[in-house]
PDB file with SEQRES, HELIX, SHEET and CRYST1 records, atoms N, CA, C and O in Angstrom:
SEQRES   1 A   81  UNK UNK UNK UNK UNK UNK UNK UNK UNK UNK UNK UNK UNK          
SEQRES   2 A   81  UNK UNK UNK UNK UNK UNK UNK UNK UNK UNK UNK UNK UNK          
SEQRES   3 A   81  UNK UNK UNK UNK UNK UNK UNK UNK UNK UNK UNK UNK UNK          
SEQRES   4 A   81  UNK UNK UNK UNK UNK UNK UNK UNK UNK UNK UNK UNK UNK          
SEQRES   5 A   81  UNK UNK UNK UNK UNK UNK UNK UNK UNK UNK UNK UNK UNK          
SEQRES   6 A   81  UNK UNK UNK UNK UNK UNK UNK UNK UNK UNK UNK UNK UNK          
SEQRES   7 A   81  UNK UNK UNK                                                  
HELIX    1 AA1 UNK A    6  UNK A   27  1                                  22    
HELIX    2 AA2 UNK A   40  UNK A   47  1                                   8    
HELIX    3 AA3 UNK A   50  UNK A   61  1                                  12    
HELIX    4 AA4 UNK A   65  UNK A   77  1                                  13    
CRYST1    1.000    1.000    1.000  90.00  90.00  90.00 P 1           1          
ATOM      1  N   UNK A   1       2.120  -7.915 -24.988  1.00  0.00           N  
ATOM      2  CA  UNK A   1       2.970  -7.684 -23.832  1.00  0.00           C  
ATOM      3  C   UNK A   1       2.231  -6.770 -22.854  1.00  0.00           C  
ATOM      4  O   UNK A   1       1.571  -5.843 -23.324  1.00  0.00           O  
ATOM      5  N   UNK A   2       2.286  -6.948 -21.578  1.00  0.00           N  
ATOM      6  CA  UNK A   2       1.544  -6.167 -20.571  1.00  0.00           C  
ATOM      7  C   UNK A   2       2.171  -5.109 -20.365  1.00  0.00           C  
ATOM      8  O   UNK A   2       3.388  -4.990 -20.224  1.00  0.00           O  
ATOM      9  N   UNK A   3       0.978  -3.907 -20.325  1.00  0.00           N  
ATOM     10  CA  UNK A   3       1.924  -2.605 -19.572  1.00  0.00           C  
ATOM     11  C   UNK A   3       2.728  -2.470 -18.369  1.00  0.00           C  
ATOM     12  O   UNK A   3       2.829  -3.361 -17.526  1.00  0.00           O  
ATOM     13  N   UNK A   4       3.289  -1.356 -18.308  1.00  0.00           N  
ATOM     14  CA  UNK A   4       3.713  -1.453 -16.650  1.00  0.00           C  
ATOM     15  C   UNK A   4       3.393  -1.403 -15.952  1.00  0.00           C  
ATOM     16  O   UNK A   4       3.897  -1.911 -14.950  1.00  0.00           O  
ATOM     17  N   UNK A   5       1.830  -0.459 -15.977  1.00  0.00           N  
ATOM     18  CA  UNK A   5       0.408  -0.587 -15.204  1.00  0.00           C  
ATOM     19  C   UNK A   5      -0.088  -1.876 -14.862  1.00  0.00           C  
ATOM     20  O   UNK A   5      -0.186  -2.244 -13.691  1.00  0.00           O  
ATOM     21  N   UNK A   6      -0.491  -2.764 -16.103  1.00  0.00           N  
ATOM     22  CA  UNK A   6      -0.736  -3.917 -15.726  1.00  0.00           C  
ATOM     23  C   UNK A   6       0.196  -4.795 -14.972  1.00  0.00           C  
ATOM     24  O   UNK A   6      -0.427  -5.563 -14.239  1.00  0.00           O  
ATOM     25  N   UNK A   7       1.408  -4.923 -14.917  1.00  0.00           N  
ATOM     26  CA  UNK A   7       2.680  -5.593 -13.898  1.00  0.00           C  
ATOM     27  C   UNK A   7       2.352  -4.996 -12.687  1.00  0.00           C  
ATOM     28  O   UNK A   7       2.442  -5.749 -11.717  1.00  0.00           O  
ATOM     29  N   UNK A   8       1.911  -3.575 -12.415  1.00  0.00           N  
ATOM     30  CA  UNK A   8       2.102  -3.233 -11.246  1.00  0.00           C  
ATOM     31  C   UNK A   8       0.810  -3.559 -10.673  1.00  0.00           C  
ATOM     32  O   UNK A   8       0.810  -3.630  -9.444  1.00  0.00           O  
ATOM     33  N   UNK A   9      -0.001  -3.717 -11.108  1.00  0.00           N  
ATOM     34  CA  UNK A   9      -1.545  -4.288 -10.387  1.00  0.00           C  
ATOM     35  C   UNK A   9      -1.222  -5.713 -10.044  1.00  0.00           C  
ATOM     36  O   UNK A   9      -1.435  -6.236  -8.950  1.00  0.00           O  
ATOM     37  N   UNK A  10      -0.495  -6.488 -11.468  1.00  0.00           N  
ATOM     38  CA  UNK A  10      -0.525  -8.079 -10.752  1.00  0.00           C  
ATOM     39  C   UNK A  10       0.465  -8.390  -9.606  1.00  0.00           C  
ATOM     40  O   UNK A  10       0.540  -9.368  -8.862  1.00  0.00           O  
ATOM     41  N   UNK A  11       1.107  -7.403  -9.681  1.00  0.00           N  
ATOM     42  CA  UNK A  11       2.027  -7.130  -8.349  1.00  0.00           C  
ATOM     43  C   UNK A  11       1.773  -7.096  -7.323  1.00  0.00           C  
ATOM     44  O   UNK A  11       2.233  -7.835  -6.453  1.00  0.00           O  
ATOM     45  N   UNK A  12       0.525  -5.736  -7.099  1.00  0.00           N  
ATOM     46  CA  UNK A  12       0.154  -5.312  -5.736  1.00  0.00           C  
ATOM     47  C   UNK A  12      -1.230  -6.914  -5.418  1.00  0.00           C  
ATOM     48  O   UNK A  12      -1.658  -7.369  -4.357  1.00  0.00           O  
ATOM     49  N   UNK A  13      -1.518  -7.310  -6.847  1.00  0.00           N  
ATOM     50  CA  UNK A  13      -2.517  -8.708  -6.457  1.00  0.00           C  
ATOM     51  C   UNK A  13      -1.851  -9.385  -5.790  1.00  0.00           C  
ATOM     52  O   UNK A  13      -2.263  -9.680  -4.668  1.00  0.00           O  
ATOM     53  N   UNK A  14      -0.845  -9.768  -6.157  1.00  0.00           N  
ATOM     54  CA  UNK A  14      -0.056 -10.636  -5.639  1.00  0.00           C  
ATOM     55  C   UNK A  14       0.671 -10.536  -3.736  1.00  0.00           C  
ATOM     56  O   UNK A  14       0.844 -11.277  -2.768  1.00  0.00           O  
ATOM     57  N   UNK A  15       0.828  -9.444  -4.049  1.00  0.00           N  
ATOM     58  CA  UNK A  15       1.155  -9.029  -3.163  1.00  0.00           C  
ATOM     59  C   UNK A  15      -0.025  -9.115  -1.301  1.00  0.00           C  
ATOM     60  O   UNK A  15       0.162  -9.350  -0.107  1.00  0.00           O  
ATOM     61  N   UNK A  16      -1.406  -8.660  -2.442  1.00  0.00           N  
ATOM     62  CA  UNK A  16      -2.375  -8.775  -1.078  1.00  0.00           C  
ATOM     63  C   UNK A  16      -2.928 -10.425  -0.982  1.00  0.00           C  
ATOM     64  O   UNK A  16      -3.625 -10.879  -0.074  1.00  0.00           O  
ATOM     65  N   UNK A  17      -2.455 -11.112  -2.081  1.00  0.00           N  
ATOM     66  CA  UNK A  17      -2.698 -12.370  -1.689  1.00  0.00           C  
ATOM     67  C   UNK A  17      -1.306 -13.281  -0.727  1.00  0.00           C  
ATOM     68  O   UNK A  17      -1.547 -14.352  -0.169  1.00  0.00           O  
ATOM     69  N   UNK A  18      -0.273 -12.797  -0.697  1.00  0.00           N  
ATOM     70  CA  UNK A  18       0.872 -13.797   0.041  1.00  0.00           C  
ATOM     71  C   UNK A  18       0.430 -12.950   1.259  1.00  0.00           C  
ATOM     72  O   UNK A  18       0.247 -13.760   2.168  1.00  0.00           O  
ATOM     73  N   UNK A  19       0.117 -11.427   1.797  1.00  0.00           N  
ATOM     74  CA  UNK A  19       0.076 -10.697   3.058  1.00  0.00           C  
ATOM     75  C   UNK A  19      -1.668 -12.005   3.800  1.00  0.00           C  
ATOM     76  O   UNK A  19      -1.631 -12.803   4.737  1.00  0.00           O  
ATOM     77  N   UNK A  20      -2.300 -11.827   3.314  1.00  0.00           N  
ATOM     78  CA  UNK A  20      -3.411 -13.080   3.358  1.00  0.00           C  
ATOM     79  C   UNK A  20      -3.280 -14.152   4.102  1.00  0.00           C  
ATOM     80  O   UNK A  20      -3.796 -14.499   5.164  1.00  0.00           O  
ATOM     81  N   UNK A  21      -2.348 -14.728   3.237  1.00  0.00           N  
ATOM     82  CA  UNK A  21      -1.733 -16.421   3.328  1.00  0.00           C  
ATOM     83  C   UNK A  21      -0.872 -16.029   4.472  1.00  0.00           C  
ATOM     84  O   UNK A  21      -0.883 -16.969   5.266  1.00  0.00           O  
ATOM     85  N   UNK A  22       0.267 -14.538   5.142  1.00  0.00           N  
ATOM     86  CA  UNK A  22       0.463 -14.917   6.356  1.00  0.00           C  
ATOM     87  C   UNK A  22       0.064 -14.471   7.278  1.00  0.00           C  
ATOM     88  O   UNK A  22       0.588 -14.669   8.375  1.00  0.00           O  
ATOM     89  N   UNK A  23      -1.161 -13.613   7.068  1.00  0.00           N  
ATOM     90  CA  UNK A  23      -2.086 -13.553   8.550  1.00  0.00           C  
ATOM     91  C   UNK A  23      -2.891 -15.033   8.812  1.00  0.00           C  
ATOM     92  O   UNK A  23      -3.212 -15.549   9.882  1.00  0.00           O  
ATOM     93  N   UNK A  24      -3.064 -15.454   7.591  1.00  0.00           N  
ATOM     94  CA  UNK A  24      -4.172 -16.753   8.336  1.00  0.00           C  
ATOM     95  C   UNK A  24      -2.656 -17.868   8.628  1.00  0.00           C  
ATOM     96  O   UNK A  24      -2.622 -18.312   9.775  1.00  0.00           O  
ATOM     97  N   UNK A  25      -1.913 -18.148   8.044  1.00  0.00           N  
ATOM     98  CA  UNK A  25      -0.756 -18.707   8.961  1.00  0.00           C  
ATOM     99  C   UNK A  25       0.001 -18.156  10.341  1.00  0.00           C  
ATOM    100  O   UNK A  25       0.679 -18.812  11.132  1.00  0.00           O  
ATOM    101  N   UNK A  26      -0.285 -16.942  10.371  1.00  0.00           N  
ATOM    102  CA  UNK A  26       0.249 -16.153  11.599  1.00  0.00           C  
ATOM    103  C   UNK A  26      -1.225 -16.518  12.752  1.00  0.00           C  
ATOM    104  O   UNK A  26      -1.222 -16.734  13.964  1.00  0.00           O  
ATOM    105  N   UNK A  27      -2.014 -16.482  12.071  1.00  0.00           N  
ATOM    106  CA  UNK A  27      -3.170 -17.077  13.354  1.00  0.00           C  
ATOM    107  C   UNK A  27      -2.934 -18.192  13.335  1.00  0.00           C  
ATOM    108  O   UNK A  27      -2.641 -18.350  14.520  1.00  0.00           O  
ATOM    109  N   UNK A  28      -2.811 -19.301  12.811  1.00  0.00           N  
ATOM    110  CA  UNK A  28      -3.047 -20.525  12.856  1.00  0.00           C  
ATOM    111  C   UNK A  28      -1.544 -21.317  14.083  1.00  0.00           C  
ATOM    112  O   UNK A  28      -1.288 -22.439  14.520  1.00  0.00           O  
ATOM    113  N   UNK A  29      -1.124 -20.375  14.158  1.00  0.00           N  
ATOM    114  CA  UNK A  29       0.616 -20.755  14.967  1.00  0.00           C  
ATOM    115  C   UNK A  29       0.582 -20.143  15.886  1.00  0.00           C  
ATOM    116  O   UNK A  29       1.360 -20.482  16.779  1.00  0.00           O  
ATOM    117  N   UNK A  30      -0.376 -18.877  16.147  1.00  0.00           N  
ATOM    118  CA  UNK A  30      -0.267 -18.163  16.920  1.00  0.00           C  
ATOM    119  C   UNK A  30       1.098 -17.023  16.936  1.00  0.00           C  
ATOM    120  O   UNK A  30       1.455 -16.585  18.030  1.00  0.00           O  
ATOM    121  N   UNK A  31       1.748 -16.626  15.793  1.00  0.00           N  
ATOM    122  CA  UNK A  31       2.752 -16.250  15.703  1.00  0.00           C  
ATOM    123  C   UNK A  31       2.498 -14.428  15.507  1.00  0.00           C  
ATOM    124  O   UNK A  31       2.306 -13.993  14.371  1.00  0.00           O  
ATOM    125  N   UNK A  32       2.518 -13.735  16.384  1.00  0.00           N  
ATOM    126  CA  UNK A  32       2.604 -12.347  15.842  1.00  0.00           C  
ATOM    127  C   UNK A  32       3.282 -11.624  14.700  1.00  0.00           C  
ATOM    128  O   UNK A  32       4.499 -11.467  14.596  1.00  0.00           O  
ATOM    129  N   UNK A  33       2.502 -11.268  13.988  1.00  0.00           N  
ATOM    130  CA  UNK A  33       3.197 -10.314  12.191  1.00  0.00           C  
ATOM    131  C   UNK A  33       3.856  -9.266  12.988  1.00  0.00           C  
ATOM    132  O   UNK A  33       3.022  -8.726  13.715  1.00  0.00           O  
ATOM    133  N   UNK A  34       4.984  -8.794  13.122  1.00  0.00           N  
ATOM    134  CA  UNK A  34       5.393  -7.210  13.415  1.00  0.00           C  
ATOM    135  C   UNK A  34       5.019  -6.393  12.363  1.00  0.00           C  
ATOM    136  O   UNK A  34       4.690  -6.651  11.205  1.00  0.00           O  
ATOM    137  N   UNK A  35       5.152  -5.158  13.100  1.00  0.00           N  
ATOM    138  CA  UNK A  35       4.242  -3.967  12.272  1.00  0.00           C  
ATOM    139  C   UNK A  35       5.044  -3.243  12.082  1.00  0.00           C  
ATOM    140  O   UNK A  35       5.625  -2.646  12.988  1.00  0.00           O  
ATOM    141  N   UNK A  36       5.306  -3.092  10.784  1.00  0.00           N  
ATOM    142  CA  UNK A  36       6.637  -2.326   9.798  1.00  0.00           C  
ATOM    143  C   UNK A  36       5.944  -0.733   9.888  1.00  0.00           C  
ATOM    144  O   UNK A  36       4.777  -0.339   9.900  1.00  0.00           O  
ATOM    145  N   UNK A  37       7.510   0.085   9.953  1.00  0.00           N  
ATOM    146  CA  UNK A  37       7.107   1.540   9.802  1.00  0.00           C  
ATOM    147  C   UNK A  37       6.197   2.033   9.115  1.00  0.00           C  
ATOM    148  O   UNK A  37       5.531   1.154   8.569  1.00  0.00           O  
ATOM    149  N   UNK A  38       5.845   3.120   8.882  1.00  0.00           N  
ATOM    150  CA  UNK A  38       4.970   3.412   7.801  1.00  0.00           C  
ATOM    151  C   UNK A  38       6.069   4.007   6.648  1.00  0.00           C  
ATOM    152  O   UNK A  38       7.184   4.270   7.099  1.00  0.00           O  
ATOM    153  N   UNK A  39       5.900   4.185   5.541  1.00  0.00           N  
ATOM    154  CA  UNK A  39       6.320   4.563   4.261  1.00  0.00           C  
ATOM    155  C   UNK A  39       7.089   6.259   4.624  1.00  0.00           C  
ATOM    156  O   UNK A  39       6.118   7.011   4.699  1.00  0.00           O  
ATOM    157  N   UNK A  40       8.035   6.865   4.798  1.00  0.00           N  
ATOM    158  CA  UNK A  40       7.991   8.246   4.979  1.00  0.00           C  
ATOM    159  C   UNK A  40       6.909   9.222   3.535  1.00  0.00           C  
ATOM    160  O   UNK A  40       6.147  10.189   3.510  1.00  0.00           O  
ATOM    161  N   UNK A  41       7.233   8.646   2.957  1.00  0.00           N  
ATOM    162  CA  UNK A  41       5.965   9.755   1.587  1.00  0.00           C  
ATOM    163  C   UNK A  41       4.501   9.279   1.652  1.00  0.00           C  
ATOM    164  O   UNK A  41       3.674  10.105   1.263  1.00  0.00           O  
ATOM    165  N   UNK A  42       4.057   8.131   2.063  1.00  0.00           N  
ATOM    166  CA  UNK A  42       2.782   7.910   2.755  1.00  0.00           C  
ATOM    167  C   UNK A  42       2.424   8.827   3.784  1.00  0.00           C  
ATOM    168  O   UNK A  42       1.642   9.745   3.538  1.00  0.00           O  
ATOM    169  N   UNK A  43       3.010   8.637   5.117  1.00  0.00           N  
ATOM    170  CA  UNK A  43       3.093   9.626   6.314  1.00  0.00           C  
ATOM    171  C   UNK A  43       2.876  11.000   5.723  1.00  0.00           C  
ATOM    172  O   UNK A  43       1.765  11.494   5.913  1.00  0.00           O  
ATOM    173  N   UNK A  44       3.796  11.717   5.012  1.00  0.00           N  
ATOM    174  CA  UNK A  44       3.791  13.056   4.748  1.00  0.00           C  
ATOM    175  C   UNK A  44       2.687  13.524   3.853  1.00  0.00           C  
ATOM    176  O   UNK A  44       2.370  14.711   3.769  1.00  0.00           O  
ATOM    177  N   UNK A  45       2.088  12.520   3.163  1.00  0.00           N  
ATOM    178  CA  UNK A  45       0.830  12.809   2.573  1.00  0.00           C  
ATOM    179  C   UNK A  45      -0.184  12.898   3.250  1.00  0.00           C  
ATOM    180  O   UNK A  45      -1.033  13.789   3.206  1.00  0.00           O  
ATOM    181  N   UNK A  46      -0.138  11.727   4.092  1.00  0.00           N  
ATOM    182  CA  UNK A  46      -1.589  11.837   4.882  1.00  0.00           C  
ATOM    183  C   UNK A  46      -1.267  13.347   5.609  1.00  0.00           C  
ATOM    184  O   UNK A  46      -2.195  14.152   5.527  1.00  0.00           O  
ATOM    185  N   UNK A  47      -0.089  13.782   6.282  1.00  0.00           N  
ATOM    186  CA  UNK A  47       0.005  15.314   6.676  1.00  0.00           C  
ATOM    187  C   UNK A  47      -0.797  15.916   6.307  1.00  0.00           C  
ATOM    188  O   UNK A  47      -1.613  16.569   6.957  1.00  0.00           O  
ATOM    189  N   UNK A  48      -0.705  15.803   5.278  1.00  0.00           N  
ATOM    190  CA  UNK A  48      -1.068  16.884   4.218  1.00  0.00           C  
ATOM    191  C   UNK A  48       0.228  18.127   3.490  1.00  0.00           C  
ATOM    192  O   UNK A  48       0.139  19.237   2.966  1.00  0.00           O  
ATOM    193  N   UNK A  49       1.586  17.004   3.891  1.00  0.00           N  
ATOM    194  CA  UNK A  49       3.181  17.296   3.482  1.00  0.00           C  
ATOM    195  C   UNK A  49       3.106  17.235   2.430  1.00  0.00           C  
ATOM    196  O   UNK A  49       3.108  16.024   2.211  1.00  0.00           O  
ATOM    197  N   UNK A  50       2.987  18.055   0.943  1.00  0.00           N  
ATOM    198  CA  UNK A  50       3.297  17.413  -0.201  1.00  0.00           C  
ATOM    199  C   UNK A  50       5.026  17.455  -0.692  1.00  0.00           C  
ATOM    200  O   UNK A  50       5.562  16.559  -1.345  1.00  0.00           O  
ATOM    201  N   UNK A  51       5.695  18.673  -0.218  1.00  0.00           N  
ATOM    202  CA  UNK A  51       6.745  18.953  -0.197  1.00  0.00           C  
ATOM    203  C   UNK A  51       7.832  18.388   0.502  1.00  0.00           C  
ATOM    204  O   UNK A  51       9.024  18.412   0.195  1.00  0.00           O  
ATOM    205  N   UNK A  52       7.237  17.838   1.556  1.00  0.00           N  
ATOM    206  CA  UNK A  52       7.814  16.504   2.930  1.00  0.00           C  
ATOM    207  C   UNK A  52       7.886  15.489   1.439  1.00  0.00           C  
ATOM    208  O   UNK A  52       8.860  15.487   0.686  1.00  0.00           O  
ATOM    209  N   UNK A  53       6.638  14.663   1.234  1.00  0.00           N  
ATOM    210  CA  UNK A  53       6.685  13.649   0.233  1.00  0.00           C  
ATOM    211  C   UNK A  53       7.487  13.597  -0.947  1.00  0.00           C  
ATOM    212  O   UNK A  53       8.222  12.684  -1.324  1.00  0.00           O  
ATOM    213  N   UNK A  54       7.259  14.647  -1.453  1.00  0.00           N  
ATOM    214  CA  UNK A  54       8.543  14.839  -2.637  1.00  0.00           C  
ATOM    215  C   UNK A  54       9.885  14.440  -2.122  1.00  0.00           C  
ATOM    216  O   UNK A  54      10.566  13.430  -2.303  1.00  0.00           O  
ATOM    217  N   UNK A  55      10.130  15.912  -1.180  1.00  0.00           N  
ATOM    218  CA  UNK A  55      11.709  15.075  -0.729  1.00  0.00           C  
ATOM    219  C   UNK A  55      11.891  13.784  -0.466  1.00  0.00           C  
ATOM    220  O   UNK A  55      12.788  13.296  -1.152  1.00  0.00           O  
ATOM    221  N   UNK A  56      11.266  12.897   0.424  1.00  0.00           N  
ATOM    222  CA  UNK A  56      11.544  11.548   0.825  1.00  0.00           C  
ATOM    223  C   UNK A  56      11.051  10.992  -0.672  1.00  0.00           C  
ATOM    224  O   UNK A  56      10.780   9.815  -0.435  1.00  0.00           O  
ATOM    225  N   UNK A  57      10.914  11.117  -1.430  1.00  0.00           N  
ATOM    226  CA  UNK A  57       9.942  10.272  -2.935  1.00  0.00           C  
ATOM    227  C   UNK A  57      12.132  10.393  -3.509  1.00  0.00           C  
ATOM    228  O   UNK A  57      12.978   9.572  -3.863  1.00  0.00           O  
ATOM    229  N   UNK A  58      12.107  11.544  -3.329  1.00  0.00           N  
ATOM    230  CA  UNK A  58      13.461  11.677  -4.395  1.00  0.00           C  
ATOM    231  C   UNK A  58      14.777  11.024  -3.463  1.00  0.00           C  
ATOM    232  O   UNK A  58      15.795  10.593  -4.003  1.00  0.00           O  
ATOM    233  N   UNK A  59      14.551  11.036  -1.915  1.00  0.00           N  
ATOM    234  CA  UNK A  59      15.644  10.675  -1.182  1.00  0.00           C  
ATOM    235  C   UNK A  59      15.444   8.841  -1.919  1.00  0.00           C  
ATOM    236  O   UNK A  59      16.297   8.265  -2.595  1.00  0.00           O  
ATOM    237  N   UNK A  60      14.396   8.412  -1.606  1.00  0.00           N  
ATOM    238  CA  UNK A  60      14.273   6.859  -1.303  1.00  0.00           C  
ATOM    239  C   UNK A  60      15.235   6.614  -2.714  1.00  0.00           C  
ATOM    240  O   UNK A  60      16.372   6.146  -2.768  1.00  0.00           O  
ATOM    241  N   UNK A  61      14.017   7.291  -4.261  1.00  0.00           N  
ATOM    242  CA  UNK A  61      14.760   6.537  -5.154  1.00  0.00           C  
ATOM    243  C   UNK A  61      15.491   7.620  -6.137  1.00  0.00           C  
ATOM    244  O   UNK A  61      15.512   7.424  -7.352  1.00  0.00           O  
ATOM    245  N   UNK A  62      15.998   8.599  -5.634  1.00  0.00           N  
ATOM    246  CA  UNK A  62      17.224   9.464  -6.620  1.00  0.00           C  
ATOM    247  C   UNK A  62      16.249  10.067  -8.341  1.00  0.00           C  
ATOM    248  O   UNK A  62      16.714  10.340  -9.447  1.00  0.00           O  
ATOM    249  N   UNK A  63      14.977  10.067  -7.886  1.00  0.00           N  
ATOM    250  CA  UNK A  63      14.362  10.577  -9.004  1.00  0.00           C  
ATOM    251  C   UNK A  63      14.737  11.777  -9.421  1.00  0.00           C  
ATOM    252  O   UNK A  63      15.732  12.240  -8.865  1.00  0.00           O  
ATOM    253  N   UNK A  64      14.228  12.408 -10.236  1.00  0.00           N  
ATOM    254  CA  UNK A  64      14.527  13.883 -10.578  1.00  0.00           C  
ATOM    255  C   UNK A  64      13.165  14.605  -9.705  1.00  0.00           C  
ATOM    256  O   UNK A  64      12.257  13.960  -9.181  1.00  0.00           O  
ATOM    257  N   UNK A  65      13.282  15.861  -9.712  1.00  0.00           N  
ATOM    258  CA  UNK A  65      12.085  16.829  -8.860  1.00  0.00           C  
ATOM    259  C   UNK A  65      11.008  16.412 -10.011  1.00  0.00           C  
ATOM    260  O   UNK A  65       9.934  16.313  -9.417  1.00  0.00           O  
ATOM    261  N   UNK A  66      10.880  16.220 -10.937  1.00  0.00           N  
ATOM    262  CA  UNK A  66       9.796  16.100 -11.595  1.00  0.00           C  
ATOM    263  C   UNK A  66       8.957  15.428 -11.650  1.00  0.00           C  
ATOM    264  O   UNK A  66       7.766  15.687 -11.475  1.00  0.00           O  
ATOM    265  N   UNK A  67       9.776  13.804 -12.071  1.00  0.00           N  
ATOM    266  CA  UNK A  67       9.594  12.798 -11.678  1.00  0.00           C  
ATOM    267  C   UNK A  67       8.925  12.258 -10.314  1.00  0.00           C  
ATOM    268  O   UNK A  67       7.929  11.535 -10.304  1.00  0.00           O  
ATOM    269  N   UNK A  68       9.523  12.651  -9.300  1.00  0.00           N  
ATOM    270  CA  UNK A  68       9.185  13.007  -8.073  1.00  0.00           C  
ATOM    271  C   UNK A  68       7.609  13.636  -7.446  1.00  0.00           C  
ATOM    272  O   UNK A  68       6.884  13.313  -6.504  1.00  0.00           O  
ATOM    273  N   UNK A  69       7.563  14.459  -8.285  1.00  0.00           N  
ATOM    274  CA  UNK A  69       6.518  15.810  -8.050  1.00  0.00           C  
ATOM    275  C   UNK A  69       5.210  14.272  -8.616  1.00  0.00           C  
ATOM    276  O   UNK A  69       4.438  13.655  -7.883  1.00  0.00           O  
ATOM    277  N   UNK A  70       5.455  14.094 -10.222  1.00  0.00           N  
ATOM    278  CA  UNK A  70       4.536  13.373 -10.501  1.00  0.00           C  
ATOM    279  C   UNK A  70       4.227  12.063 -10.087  1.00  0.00           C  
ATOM    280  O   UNK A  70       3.110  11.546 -10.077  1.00  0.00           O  
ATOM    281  N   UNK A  71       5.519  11.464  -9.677  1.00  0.00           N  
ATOM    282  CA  UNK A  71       5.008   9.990  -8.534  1.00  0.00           C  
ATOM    283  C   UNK A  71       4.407  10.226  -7.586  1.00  0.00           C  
ATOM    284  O   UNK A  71       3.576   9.393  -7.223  1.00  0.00           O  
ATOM    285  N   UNK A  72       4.687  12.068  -6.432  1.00  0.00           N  
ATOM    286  CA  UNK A  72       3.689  11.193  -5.128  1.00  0.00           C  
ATOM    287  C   UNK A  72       2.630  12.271  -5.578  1.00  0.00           C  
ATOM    288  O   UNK A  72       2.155  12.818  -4.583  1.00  0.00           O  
ATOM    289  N   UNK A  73       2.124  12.735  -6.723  1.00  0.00           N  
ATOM    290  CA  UNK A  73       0.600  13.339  -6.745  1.00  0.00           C  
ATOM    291  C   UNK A  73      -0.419  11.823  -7.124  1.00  0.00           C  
ATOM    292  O   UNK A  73      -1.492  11.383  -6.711  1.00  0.00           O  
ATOM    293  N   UNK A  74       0.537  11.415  -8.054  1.00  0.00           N  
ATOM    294  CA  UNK A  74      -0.136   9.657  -8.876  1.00  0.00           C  
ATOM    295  C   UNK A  74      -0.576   9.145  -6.990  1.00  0.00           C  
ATOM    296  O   UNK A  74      -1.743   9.094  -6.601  1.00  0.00           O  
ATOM    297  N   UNK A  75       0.306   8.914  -6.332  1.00  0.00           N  
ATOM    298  CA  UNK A  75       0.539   8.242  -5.239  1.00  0.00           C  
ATOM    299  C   UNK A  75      -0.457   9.163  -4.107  1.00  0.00           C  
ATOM    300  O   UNK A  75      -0.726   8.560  -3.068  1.00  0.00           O  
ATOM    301  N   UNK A  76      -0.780   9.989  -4.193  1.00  0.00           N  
ATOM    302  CA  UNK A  76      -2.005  10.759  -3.410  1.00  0.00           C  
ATOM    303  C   UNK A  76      -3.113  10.483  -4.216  1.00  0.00           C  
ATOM    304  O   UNK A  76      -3.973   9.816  -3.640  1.00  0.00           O  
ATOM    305  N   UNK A  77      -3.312  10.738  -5.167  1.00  0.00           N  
ATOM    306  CA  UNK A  77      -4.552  10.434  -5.807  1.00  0.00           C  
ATOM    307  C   UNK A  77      -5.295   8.911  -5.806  1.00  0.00           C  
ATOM    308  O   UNK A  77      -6.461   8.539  -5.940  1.00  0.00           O  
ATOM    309  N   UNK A  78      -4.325   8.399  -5.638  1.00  0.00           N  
ATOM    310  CA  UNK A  78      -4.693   6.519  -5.310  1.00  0.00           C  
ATOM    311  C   UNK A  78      -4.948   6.516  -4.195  1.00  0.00           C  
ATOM    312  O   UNK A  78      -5.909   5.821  -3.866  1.00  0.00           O  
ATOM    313  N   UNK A  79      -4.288   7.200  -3.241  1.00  0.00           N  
ATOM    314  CA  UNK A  79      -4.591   6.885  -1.861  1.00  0.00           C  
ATOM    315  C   UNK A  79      -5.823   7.755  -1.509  1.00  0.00           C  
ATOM    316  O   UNK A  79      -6.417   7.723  -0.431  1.00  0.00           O  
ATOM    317  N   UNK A  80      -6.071   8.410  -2.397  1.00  0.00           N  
ATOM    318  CA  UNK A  80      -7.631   9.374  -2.076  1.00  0.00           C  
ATOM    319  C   UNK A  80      -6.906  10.805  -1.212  1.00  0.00           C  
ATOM    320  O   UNK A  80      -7.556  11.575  -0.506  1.00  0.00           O  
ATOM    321  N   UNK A  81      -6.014  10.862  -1.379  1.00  0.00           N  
ATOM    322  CA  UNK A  81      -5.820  12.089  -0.375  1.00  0.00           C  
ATOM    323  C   UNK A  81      -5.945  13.738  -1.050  1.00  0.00           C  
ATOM    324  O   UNK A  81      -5.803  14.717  -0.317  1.00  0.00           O  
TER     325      UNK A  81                                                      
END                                                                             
């Protein structure tokens, strides 16, 4: 059985392969992609907000502070920040 690690990679694969399939269909129609907000705990990281990120990490999904604390350090460290 796959970890949850592994689900979440074939996820984000998956994921950069359908975003792919509709830029080259969005060129091919000529159809403009709109450009979605940015993430609020993305934003506050790149700040350099870690305390911004937490809060919005626990607003979005009702985590605990801990929980929280350790999703957006995981979630800075991937993003290189």
């Amino acid at each position: 059985m796959a970890s949850e690690q592994q689900n979440i990679q074939a996820l984000m694969a998956r994921v950069r392969t359908l975003e792919e399939q509709v830029r080259v269909l969005a060129e091919a129609t000529g159809v403009a992609i709109p450009t979605l907000p940015e993430d609020p705990v993305q934003s506050a990281l790149r700040q350099g907000n870690v305390l911004a990120a937490v809060t919005a990490y626990q607003q979005q999904t009702g985590a605990s502070l801990g929980e929280s604390k350790a999703a957006v350090e995981a979630l800075k460290a991937r993003l290189g920040l």
